[in-house]
N, C-alpha and C positions, 0 to 999 in steps of 0.2 A: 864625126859625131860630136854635137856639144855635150859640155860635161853634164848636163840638166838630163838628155837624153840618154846617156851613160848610167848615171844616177838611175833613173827609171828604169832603165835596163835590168840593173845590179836588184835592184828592190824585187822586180818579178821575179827572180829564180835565173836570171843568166850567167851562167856558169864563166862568158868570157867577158861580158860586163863586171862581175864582181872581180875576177884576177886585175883586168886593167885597173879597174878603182885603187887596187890595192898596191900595184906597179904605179900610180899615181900618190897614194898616202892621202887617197881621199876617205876619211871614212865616212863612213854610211850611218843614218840616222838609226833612233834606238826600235829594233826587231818588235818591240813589245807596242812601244807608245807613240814610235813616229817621230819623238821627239830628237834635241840633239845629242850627238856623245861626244863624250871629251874619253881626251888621253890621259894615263895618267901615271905616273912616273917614279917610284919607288925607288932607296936603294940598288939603282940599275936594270930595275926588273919595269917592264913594259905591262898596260892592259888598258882595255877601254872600255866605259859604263855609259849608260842614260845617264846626260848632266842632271837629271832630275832625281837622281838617286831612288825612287820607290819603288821601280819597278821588280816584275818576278828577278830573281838572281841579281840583280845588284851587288848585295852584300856579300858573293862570291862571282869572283873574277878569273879567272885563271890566267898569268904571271909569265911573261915572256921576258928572255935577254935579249932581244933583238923587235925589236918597232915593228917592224914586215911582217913579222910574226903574229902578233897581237892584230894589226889592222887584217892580216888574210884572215882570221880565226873569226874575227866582228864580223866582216862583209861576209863570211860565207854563208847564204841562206838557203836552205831548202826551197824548193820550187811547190807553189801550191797543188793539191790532185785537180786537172781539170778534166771533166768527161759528158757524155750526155747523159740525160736520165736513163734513158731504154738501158745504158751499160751500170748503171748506179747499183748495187747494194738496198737500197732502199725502192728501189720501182718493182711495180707490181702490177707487171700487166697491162697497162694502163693506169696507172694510177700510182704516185708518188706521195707516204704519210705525213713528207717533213715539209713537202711544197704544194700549194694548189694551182687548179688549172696550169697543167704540165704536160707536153708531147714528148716521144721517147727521143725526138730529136735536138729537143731544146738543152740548152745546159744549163747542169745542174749546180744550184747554190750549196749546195751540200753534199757534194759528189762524195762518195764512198767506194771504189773498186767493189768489185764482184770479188768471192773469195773463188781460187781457181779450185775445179771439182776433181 
């Protein structure tokens, strides 16, 4: 797997894409903007931000002794909800409020889980 495909990987939610990213000390661009991150190097203590500093949390980082730590902490992302509409929270029968012209088999832009009954 090239590192680009890797990268991609890590981005969707791959749980063994982000570990190798991280077994690599590739880090992964910024969660918020896409943009780049940089490392950054304190008194010994490790963390990584959006080079572009403005994004959400920026200005709190939280502060590792150890490099591996910091890059595992960045790469790990949550994997998006994916589901169809028929299963969505929001479908209704036929009928989806937050999407139009929608099958309960298509997938959902806006997937929300069902709450279980």
């Amino acid at each position: 797997m090239t590192e680009k495909e890797l990268i991609r990987r890590a981005l969707m939610g791959d749980k063994k894409a982000q570990e190798e990213c991280t077994n690599r000390a590739i880090i992964l661009p910024c969660p918020f903007c896409g943009g780049e991150a940089v490392l950054v190097e304190e008194a010994g203590l490790y963390s990584i931000c959006c080079k572009d500093g403005t994004c959400i949390g920026s200005d709190i980082r939280p502060e590792y002794g150890e490099l591996i730590y910091a890059i595992a902490d960045w790469n790990t992302r949550p994997t998006l909800p994916i589901g169809r509409c028929g299963e969505c929270k929001n479908w209704n029968g036929g009928d989806c409020y937050r999407q139009e012209l929608t099958k309960s088999n298509d997938f959902c832009s806006c997937f929300e889980p069902k709450e279980e009954e």
